[in-house]
N, C-alpha and C positions, 0 to 999 in steps of 0.2 A: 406689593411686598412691604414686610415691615421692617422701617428702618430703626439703626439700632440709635440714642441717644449720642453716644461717646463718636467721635469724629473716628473714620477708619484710617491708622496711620500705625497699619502690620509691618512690623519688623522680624516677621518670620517668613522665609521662601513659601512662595502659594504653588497651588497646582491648579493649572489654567483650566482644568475639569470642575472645576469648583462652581457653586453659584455664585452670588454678587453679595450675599450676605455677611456681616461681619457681628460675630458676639464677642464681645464685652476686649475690642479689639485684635479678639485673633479667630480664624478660618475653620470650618468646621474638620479642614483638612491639612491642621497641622500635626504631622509626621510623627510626635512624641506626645500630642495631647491625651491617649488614655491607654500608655504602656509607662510600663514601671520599667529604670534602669536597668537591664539584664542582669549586672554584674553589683557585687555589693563590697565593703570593705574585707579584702582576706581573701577575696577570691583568686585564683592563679587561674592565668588565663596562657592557655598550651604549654604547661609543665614550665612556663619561665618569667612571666608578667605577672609580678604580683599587685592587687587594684590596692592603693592608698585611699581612695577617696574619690568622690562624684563630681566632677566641673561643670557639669552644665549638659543641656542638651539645644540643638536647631531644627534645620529643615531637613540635613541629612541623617542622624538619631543623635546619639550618646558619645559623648568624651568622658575618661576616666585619667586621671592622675595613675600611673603606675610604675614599679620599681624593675628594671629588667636585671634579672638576677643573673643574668647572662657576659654582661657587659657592665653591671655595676652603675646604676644610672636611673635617673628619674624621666619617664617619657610619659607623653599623651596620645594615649589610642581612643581611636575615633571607629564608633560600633556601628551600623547602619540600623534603624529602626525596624520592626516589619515589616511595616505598612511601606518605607520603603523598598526593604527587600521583594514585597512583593509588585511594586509598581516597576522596577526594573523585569522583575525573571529569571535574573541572575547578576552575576558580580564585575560584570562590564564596565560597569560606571566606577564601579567602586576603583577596578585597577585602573580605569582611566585617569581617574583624578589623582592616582600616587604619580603613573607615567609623566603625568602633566607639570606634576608640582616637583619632578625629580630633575627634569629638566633645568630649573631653576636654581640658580647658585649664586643668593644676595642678601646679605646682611638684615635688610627689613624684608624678607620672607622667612617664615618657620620652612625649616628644613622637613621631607617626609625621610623617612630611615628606609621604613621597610611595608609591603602591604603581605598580609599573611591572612591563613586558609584553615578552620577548624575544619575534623574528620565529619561536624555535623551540620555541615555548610556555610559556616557562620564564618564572617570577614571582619579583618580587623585594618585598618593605616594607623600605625607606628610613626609619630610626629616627635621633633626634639617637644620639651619641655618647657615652655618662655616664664620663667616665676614672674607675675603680675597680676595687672586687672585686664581685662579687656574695657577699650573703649565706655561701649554702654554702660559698664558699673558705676563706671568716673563719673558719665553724664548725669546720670541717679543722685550723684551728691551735689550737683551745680558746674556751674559753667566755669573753663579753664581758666585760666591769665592768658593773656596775646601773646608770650611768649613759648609755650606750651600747644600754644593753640597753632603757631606757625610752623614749629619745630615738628609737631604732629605730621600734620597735613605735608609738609615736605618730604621726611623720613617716608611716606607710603606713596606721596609723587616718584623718590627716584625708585622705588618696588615696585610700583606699577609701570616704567618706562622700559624694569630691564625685561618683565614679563611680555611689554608690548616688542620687544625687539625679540624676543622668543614665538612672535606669534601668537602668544596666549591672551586673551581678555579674562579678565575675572568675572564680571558681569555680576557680583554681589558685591559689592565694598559697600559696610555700612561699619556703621560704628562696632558693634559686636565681631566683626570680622577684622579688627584691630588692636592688638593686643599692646598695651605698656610696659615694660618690664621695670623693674627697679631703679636702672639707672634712667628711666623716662624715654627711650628707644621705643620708637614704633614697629610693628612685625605685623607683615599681611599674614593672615592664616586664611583655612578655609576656602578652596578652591572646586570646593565639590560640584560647581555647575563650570567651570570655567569652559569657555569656547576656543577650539583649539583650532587655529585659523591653516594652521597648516594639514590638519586631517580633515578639515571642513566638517565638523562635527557639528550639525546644523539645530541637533533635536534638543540641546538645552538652552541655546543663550537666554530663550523667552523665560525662564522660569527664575528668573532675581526677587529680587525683593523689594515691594511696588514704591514705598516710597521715597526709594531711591534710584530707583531704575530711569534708564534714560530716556525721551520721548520714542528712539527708536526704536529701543527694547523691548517700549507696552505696546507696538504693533510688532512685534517681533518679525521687524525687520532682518532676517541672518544675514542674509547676503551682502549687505550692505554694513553689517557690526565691526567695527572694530575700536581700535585701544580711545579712544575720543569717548565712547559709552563709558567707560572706566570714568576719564577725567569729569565727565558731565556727574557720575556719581559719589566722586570725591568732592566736587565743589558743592553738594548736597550736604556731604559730613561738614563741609567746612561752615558753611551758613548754618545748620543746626549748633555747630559747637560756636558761634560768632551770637545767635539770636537767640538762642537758647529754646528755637522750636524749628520746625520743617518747611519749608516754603509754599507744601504743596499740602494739602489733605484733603477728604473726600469721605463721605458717609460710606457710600461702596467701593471696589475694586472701580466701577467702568467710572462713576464719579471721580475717583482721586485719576485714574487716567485722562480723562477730558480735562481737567487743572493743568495735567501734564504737559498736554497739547496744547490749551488753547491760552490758557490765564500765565498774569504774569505778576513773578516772584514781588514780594514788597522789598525794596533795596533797606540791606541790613543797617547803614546810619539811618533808616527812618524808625526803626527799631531800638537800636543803641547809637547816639548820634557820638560814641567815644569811639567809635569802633574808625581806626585808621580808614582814609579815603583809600588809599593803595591796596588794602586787604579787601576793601570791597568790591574794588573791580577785580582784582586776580578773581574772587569767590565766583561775581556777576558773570565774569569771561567763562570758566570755568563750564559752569550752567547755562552758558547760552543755550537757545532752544534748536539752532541750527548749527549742528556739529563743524560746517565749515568756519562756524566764528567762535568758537572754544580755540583752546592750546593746540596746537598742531600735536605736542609731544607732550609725555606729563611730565618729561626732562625740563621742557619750556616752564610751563607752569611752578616746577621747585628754583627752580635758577631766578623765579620772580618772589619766589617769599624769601629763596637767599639774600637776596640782594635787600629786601626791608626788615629782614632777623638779623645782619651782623652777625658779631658773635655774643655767646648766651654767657654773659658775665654768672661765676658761681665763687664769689668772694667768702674769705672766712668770714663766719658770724659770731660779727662781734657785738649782739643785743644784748648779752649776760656781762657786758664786760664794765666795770664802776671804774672811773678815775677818780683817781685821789685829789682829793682839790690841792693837796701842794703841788700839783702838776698844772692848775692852773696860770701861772707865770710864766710854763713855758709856753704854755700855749698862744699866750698871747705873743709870746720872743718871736716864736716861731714864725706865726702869722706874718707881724710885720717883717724878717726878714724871708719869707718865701714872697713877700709880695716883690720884698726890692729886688728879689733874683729875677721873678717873674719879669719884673719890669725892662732890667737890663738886657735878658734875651729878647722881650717886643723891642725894643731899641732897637738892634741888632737886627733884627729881622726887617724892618720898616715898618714898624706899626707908629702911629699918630695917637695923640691923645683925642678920647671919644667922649660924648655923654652917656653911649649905651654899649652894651656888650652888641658885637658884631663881629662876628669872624670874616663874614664875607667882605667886608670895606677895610679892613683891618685896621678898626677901632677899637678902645677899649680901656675902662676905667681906671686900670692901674699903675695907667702910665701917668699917675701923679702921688703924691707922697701918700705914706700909710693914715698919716692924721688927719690927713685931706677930705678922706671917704669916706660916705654916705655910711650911716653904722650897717646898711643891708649890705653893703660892699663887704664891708668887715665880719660879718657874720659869716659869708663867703667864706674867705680865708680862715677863718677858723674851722670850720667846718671841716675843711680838707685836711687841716692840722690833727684834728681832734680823730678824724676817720681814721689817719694813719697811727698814732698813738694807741689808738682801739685795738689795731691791728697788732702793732708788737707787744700788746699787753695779753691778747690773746695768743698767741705764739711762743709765749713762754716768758716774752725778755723783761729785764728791769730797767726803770730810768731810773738812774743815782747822777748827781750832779759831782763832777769835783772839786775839792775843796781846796 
């Protein structure tokens, strides 16, 4: 067989009927590769959806942006391809994955409204509207900040725990099935293979998307699948969006399988050695290879980034903001009297004079005079002077001295 140059590392749902071949990274049997969008701008879709605009297409077909003139409101309906419609036979699937996802009632899942029925066979799932990117666009521009990166993967930790306590696995969570919205909110969408553990619906979990899927998955294991395959495929997005590439790839489908099974990840500080030790093991746990030593829950897994995200300071910005050098004077006033307040409360508390900043021994430099210290001392306290000064000069307020 000939192999293709480019490493196989498909990020579109494959159909297990497929051969092993891969061109120019994607399947000879991907679902939308040689059909045009059904619907175009202006089209009205059953006398009440009118189409704004094309979002994208995946494994199951077509999203369109559209306005429901019914209800006053911007939604995303999601159209099934042919080639899928005719790999089903009919609309089974399709009202499965609304049943599925209706069930669901959680902040980081897009909500499904409604699945509905053209007179000319043709289905449609009626989704809220999340204004954003999805995951993979972001990645297309480069790799996140840690804190974005944690806030992420959390936000889709606790949607995939309330799915797992629904009985549902997703069995696709990749980056494109992760959407941002403006306010930086993550929202699982896209549930179209999801494995619903309580109707035992055994005939999709195999069909994820390979290089995220979990070792159990590419033996398509059913009987044995549950919310743990999710977590193994979450800490996939997490190490892609930490290393800034996939842990696993593979010239073919049965190649990137075999990686799956048998090879092991490169640990992401050997990669980027800035990358928090704590974030690496949550990621490394995450993806263990044997589901008994992953997260029990992906509740567990967020309660562990919570605990190393704190909270996500969003302070005014005050980069645009010039002080006026008569404000100089005070800031030095100020400086040395925030040190001697400072000082007075470490008294008070029992702190000792230190040579180094130490909270845990509770030492510390400024419990001796302001003239005393080191000018990096001093730089210190000005610092937190001048932050705060930034802050009420961007807020509106004036300093005037009185005379």
């Amino acid at each position: 067989m000939q192999m293709n140059d480019e490493l196989f590392r498909h990020t579109q749902t494959v159909d297990r009927s497929s051969d092993d071949s891969a061109i120019n990274g994607r399947t000879p049997t991907d679902p939308t590769q040689n059909e045009v969008a059904p619907q175009q701008e202006g089209d009205v879709i059953l006398d009440r959806f009118e189409v704004k605009r094309f979002l994208g297409s995946g494994a199951f077909g077509f999203v369109f942006l559209a306005y429901d003139m019914d209800l006053d409101r911007l939604v995303a309906i999601k159209k099934p391809s042919q080639r899928m419609l005719s790999q089903l036979g009919n609309i089974d699937q399709l009202i499965r994955e609304a049943r599925t996802v209706a069930q669901l009632d959680h902040e980081n899942i897009v909500p499904v409204y409604d699945t509905l029925s053209a007179p000319d066979g043709s289905c449609y799932i009626i989704s809220k509207f999340v204004r954003g990117q999805d995951l993979r666009s972001l990645l297309l521009r480069g790799r996140p900040g840690m804190p974005k990166i944690v806030k992420t993967i959390k936000d889709v930790a606790f949607a995939l725990h309330h799915a797992h306590l629904n009985a549902i696995v997703h069995c696709d969570i990749k980056p494109a099935n992760i959407i941002l919205d403006d306010n930086g909110k993550a929202h699982v969408t896209d549930f179209g293979i999801a494995f619903n553990l309580k109707a035992c619906l055994q005939d999709t979990a195999s069909d994820g998307t390979p290089a995220y899927m979990s070792p159990e998955q590419t033996q398509e294991q059913n009987k044995s699948l549950d919310g743990r395959s999710d977590i193994y495929s979450l800490g996939i997005v997490l190490y892609e969006l930490l290393c800034g590439q996939l842990p696993f790839s593979g010239e073919t489908r049965t190649e990137l399988f075999n990686n799956i099974l048998s090879a092991n990840a490169r640990p992401p500080r050997q990669i980027d050695d800035s990358i928090p030790r704590i974030i690496e093991t949550i990621c490394l746990k995450a993806m263990a290879r044997d589901p008994a030593q992953r997260y029990t829950t992906a509740l567990d897994m967020a309660r562990d980034l919570e605990q190393y995200a704190g909270y996500d300071p969003k302070p005014i910005d005050v980069s645009m903001v010039d002080v006026p050098p008569e404000l100089n004077k005070l800031i030095e006033e100020l400086s040395e009297n925030t040190h001697d307040i400072w000082a007075v409360q470490r008294y008070q508390d029992g702190w000792k004079l230190g040579d180094v900043r130490n909270d845990s021994h509770k030492t510390h430099p400024c419990l001796i005079a302001y003239d005393q210290l080191p000018e990096s001392e001093k730089q210190y306290d000005r610092a937190t002077v001048l932050g705060t000064i930034k802050g009420m000069l961007a807020l509106g307020y004036t300093i005037e001295k009185k005379n």
